[in-house]
ZAKOL-878731 format. One line per field, with one value per residue (C-alpha): residue number from 0; x, y, z. Coordinates in pm, 1 decimal. Example, Ala and Ser with C-alpha at 12.3 -4.5 7.8 and 13.67 -1.06 7.14 Angstrom:
seq	0,1
x	1230.0,1367.0
y	-450.0,-106.0
z	780.0,714.0
***
This chain:
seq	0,1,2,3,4,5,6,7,8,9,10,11,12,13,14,15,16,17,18,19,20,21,22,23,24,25,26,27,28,29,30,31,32,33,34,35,36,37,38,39,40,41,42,43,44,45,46,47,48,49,50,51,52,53,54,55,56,57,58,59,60,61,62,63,64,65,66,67,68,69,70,71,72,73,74,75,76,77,78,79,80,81,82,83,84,85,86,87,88,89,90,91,92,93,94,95,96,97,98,99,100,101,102,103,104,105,106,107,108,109,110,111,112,113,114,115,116,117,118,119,120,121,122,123,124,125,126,127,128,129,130,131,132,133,134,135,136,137,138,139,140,141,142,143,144,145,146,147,148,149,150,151,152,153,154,155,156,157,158,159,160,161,162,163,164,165,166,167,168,169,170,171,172,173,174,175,176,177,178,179,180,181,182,183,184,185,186,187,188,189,190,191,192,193,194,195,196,197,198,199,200,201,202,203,204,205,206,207,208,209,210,211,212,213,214,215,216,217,218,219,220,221,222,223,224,225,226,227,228,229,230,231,232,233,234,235,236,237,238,239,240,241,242,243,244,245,246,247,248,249,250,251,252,253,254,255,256,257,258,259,260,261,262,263,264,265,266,267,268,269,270,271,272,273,274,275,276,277,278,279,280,281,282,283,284,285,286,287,288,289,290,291,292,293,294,295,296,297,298,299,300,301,302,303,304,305,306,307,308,309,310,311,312,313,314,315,316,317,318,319,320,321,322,323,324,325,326,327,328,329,330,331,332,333,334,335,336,337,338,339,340,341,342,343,344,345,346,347,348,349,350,351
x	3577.1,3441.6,3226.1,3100.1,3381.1,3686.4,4029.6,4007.5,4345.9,4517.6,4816.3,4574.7,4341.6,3948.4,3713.1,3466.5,3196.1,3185.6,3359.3,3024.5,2863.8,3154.1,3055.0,3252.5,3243.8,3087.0,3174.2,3037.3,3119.9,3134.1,3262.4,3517.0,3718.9,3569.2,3716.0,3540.0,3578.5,3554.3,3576.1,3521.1,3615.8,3778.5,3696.4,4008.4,3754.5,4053.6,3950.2,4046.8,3975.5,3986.8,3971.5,3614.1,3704.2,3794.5,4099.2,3968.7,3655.2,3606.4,3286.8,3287.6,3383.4,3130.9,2898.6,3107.7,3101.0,3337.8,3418.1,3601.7,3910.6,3926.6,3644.3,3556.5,3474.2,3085.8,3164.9,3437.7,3504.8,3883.4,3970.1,4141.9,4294.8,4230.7,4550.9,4416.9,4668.6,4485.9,4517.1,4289.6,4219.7,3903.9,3927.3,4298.7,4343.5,4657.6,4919.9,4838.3,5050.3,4969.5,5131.7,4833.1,5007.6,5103.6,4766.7,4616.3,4278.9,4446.8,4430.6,4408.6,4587.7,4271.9,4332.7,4014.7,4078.6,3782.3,3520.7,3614.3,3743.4,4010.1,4107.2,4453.9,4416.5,4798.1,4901.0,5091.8,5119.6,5285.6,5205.2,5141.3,5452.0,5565.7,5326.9,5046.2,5190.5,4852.2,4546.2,4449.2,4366.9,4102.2,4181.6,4064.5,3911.7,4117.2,4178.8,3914.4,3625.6,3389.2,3132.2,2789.0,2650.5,2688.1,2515.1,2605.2,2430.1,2511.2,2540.5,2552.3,2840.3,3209.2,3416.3,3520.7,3153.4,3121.9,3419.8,3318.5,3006.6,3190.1,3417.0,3126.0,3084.9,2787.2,2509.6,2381.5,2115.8,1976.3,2022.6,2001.7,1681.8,1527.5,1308.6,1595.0,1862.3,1860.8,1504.6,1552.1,1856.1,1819.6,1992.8,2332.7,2596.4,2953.1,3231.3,3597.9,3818.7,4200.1,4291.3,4681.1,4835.4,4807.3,4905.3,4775.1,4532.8,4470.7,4251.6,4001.4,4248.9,4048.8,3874.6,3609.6,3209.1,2889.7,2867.9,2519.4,2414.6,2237.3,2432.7,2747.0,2680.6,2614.7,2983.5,3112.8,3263.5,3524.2,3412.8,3657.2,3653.7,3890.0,3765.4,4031.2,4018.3,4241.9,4302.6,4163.8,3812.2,3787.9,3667.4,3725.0,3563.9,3654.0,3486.7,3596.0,3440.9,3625.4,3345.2,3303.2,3412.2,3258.5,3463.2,3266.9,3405.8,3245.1,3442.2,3388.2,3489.1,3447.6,3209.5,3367.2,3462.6,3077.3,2949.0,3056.3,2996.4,2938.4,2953.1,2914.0,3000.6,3054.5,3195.4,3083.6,3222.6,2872.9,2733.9,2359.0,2408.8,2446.3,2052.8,1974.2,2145.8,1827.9,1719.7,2066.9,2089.2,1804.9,1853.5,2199.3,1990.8,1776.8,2097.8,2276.4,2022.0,1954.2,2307.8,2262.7,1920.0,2158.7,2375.4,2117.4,1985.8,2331.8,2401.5,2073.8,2212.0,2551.2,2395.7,2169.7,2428.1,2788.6,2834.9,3185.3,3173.3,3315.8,3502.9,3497.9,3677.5,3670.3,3348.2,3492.5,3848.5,3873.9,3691.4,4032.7,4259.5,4103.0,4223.2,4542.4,4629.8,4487.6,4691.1,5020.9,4942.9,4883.1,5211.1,5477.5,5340.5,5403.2,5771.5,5854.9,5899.7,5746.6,5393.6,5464.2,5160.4,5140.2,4856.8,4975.4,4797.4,4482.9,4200.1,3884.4,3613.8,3191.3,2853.2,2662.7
y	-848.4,-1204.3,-1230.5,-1008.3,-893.7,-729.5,-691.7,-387.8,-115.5,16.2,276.7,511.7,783.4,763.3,1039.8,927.5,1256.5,1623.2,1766.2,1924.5,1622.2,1644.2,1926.2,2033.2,1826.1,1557.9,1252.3,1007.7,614.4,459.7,110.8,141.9,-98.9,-377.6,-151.7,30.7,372.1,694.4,1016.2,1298.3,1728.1,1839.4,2161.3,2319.9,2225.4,1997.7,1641.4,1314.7,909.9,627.9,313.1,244.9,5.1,29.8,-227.9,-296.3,-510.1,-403.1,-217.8,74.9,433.6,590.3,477.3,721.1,1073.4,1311.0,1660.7,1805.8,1660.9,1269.8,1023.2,797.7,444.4,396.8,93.3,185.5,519.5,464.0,792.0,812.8,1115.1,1219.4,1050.4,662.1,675.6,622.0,935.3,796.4,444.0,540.5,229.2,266.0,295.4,496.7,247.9,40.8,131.8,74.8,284.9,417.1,543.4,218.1,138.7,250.9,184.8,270.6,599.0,684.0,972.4,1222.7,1558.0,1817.3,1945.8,2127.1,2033.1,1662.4,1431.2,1183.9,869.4,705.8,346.0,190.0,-201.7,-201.8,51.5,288.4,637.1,847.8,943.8,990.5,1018.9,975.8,1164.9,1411.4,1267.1,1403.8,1811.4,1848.2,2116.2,2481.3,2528.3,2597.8,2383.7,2562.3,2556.7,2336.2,2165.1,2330.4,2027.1,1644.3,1362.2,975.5,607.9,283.9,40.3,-333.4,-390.4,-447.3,-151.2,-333.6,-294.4,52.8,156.7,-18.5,193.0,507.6,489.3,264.9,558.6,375.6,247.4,616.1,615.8,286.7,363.0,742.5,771.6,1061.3,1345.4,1627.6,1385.5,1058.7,972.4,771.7,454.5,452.4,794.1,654.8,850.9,762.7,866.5,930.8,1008.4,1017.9,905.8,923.8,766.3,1008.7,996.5,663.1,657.9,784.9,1083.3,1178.6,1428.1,1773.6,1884.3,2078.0,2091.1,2124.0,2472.8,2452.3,2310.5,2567.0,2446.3,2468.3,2830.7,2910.8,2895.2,3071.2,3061.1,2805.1,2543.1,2252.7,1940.0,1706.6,1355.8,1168.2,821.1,753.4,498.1,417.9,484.5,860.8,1011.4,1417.9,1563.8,1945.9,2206.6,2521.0,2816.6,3129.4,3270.0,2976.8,2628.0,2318.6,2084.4,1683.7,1453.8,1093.8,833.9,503.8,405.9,56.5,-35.5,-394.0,-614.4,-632.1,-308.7,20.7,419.5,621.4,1008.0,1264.0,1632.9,1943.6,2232.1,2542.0,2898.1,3074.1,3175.2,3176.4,2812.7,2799.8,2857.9,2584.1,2340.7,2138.3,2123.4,2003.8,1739.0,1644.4,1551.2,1451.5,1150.7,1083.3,1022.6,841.9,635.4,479.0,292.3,182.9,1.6,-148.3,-291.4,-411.3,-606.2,-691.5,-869.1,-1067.8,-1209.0,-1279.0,-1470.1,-1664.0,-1785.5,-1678.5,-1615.8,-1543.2,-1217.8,-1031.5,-729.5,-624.8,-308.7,-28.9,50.1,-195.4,-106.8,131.3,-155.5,-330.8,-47.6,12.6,-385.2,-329.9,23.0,-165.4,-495.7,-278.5,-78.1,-418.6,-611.3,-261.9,-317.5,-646.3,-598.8,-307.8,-90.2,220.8,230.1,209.8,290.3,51.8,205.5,384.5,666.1,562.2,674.3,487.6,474.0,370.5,457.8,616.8
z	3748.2,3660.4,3997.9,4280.1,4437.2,4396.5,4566.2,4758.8,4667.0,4955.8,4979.9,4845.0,4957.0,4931.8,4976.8,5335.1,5253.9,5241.9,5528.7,5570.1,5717.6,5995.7,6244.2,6486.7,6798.4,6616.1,6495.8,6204.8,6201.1,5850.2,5781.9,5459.3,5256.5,5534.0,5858.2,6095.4,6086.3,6290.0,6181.2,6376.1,6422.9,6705.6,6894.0,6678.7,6399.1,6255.6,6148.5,6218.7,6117.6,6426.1,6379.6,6517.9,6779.0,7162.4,7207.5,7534.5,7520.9,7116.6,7180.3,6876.6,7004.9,6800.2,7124.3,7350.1,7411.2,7252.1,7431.7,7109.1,7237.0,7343.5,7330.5,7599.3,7543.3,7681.8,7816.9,8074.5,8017.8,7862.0,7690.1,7369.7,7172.7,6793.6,6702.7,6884.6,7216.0,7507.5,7798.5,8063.1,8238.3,8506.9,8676.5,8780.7,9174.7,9278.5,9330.0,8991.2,8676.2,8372.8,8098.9,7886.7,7601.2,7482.7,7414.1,7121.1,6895.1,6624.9,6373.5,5993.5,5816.1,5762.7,5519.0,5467.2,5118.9,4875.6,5095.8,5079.1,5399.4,5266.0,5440.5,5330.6,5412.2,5422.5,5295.9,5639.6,5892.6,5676.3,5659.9,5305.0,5130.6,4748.9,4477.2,4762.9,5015.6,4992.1,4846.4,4513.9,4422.2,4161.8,3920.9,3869.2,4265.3,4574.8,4848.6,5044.7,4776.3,4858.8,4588.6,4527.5,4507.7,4658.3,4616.0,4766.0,4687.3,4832.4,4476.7,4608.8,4369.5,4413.5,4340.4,3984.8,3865.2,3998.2,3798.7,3470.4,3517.3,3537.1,3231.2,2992.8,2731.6,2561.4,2845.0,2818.9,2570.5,2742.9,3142.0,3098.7,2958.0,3147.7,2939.9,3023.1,2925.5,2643.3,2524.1,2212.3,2173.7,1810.0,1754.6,1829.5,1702.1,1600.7,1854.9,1815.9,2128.7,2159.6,2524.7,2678.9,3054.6,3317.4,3707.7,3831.8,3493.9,3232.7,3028.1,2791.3,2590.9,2611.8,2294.2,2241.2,2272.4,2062.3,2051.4,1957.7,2301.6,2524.0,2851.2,2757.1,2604.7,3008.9,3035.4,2770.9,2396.9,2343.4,2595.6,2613.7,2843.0,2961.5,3150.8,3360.7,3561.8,3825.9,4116.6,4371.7,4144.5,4090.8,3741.7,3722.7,3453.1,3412.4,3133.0,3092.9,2888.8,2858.4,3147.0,3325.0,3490.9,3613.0,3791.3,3804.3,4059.0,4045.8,4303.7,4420.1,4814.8,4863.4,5194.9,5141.1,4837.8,4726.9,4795.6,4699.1,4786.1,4482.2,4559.3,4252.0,4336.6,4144.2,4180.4,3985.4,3927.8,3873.4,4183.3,4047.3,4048.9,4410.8,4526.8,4277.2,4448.8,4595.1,4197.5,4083.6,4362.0,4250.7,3908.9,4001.5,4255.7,3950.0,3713.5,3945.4,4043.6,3718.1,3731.7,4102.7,3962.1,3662.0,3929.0,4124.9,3805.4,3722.3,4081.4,4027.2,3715.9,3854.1,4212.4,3949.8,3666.1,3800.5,3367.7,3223.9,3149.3,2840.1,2694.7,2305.8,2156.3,2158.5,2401.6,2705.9,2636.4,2948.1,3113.5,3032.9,3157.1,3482.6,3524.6,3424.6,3622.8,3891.0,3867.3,3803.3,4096.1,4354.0,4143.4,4205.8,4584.8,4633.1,4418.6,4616.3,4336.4,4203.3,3986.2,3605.0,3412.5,3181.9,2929.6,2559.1,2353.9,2178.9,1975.3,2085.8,1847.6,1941.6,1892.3,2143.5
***
């Protein structure tokens, strides 16, 4: 975390966008976690993640033209299927073999889930199994509820900075300083907060909100919220009221080892919240957008002075698990042996 990159996780699953931004017959190249990636929905409206590169001459396939089927390479026409194998070779005369199927551009597993397209991006060539045989399911929603609302910025920061962003519980009142939000940094208030392990991370234990504030009365009596962080860089933060639920998912998909994808979603249960989505997005761009201009700062200083950075407790402390989930998760790979969360119940304690 001392400089500005990070090492990248893999033998995980990352959210690419909303499967809304894939429309049938279409396809959308990204470059993620350094790789060159095509993702695309077939005319069965099923998607599905290339690797963005024609083995032939290397030109990207994204160039080609897809028929809902197989794409064809714009340089010489080679035809590939949604799972990489090559069906077609124009240039081939009659008499000259060449056995297609053995040539491949190579292919990603792809699952559409709540409105999301995951990628699973193996250490090797292996394909999803165990504890990430499926990517994640956030809670509450069905697999085919999509969010309300979605929002993505590009932060030119590594994936370690990103995440320190997500979990710092006390850069509010200075970066978050919008009229409808925090106005005034000298009203910090002291904050207690038990926290326990959880699957690849760890959680915010749920407890209960101001009842006094006017949004959370929009969801009912009793409104209780739970925050969890998990790998590869996903924070889920869900509220429930005894009405209503709001499901937050913030996560990070590396570009490359300096610069980082941050989407924020939500998901919402009251369907008057639906028409104010271009409102919501709105404020959501505003929000987020006040971190992306702290990293931005924050790179300047590192280019300049490449300082040691530090930690303290309790306010950085998640800071410190997020390095240690991670480092557990990258040691069990290289040892061969299962993930063993290495964090203990804590009460954190701040002002903010």
């Amino acid at each position: 975390m001392q400089g500005l990159t990070a090492t990248l996780l893999r033998g995980l699953w990352y959210v690419a966008l909303p499967a809304a931004d894939v429309k049938p017959g279409a396809m959308v190249a990204k470059t993620l976690l350094g790789e060159p990636v095509l993702i695309g929905r077939g005319r069965d409206g099923k998607v599905f993640a290339l690797r963005d590169i024609c083995p032939h001459r290397g030109i990207p396939l994204s160039y080609g033209k897809f028929d809902g089927d197989t794409i064809a390479c714009s340089y010489h026409g080679w035809r590939f299927g949604r799972d990489g194998v090559c069906t077609e070779i124009p240039s081939l005369r009659e008499d000259q073999k060449v056995d297609a199927s053995r040539i491949r551009c190579g292919a990603y597993s792809c699952v559409e889930r709540q409105g999301l397209v995951w990628v699973y991006f193996p250490k090797a060539d292996e394909a999803p199994s165990g504890r990430e045989a499926e990517p994640p399911a956030l809670p509450v929603f069905a697999d085919d509820v999509a969010p309300a609302m979605s929002i993505m910025l590009p932060f030119p920061c590594s994936t370690d900075h990103a995440a320190f962003g997500l979990m710092d519980p006390t850069h509010a009142a200075f970066v978050h300083t919008s009229w409808w939000f925090k106005k005034d940094a000298s009203k910090l208030r002291p904050k207690e907060k038990a926290f326990e392990p959880s699957e690849l991370g760890w959680r915010m234990v749920r407890h209960a909100l101001p009842p006094q504030n006017i949004v959370y009365k929009l969801l009912g009596q009793n409104v209780t919220t739970e925050i969890s962080y998990r790998l590869p860089g996903l924070r889920v933060e869900e509220i429930r009221g005894d009405r209503h639920a709001v499901v937050g998912l913030t996560a990070i998909t590396p570009v490359d080892n300096e610069h980082t994808e941050v989407w924020q979603m939500f998901w919402v249960s009251m369907g008057w919240a639906k028409p104010l989505r271009p409102l919501f997005e709105h404020l959501m761009r505003v929000f987020l957008d006040q971190d992306r201009v702290v990293v931005v700062r924050q790179r300047e200083g590192l280019e300049k002075a490449s300082p040691r950075l530090m930690l303290i407790n309790d306010a950085d402390t998640q800071a410190r698990w997020w390095m240690r989930v991670k480092d557990e998760w990258m040691e069990a790979q290289e040892a061969g042996r299962p993930f063993a969360n290495p964090l203990k119940p804590m009460v954190l304690r701040w002002r903010s």
